[in-house]
C-alpha positions in Angstrom: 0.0 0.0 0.0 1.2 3.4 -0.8 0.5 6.7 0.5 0.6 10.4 -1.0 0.3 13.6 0.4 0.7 16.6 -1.7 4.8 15.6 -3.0 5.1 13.2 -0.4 4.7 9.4 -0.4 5.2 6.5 1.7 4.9 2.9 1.7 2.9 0.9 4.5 3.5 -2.5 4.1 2.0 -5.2 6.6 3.3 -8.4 7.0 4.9 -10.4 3.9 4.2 -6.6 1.9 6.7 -5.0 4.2 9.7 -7.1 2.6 8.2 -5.9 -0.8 7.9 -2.3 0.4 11.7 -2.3 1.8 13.3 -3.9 -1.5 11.1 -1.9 -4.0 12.5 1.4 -1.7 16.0 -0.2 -2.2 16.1 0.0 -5.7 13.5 2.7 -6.7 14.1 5.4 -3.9 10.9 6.6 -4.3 9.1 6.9 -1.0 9.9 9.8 2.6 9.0 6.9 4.5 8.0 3.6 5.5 5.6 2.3 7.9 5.2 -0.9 9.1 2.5 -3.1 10.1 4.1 -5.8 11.6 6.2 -6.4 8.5 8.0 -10.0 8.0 11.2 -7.9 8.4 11.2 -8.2 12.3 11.4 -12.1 12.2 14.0 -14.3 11.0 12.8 -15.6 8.0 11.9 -11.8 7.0 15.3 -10.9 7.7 16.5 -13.9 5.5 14.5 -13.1 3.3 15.5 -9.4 2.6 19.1 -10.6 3.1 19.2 -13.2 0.0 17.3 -11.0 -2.4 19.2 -9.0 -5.0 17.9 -5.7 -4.5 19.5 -5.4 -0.5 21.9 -2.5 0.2 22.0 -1.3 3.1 23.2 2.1 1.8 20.1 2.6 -0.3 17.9 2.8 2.8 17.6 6.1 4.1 14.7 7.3 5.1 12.8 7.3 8.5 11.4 3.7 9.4 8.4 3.1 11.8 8.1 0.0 13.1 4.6 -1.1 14.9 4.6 -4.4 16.2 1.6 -6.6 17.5 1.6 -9.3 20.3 1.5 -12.8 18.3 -1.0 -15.0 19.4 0.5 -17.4 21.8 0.2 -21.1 19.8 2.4 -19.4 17.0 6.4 -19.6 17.9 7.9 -17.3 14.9 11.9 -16.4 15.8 12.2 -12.4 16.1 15.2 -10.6 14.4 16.1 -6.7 15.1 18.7 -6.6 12.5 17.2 -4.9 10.2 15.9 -2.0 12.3 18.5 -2.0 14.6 21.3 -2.2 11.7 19.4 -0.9 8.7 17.0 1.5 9.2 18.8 5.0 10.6 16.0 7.2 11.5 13.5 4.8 13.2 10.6 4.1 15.4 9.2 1.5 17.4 5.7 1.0 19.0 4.3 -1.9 20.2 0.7 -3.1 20.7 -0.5 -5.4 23.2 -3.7 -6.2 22.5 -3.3 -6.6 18.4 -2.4 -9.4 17.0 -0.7 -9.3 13.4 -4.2 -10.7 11.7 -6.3 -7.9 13.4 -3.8 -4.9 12.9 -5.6 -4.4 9.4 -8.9 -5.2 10.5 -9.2 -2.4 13.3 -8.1 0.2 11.0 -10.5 -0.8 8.4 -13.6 -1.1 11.4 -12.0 3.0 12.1 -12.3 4.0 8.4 -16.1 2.3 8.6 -16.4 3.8 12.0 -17.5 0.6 12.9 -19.1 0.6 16.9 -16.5 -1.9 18.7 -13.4 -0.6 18.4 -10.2 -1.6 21.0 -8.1 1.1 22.7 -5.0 0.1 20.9 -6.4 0.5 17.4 -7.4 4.1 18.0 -3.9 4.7 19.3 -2.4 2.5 16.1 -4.1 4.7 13.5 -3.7 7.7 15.1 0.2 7.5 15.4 0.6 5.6 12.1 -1.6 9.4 11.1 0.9 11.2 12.9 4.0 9.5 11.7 3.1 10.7 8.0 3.2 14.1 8.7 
């Protein structure tokens, strides 16, 4: 997913899609930022991932990062890896949210944008700060 505002733009990519949004960045250099939805690139096989494709430079990624993380549900085991945002990204961001779990981080901002009646604490608070982060 992209985002533009006025002649700005910026990627948001959640899950596998924020691999795809750090490698197309790599070799395009098109976007100010990146957000990310609790992007592959914070677990191991993310980080292998990125690491084996062709398009990873480390050098060619430099702009501000934001990283928002959600709690994994607890019968999933997936290996975490900070390398890439703690060795990667330069200007960077983390928050994390305790009550979202990676499948419902899109789903509450879509029941905000439908201003849907049940909406958690942490969603609010996750839109509004992915909002702020774009300015």
């Amino acid at each position: 997913m992209y985002l533009s505002k006025k002649d700005k733009f910026y990627f948001v990519g959640w899950s596998f899609g924020g691999i795809v949004q750090i490698l197309h960045q790599m070799k395009n250099n098109q976007a100010q930022k990146i957000v990310s939805l609790d992007a592959a690139s914070q677990y191991e096989y993310g980080w292998s991932l990125l690491q084996s494709n062709n398009y990873f430079k480390k050098s060619k990624f430099n702009i501000p990062f934001y990283q928002f993380v959600a709690n994994a549900p607890r019968k999933y085991k997936i290996a975490k890896s900070l390398e890439f945002f703690e060795n990667v990204a330069k200007t960077k961001e983390e928050k994390k949210f305790g009550s979202l779990t990676h499948a419902r981080m899109l789903s509450f901002i879509h029941q905000i944008e439908n201003k849907t009646n049940v909406i958690e604490e942490d969603a609010i608070l996750l839109y509004s700060t992915i909002l702020k982060s774009l300015k």
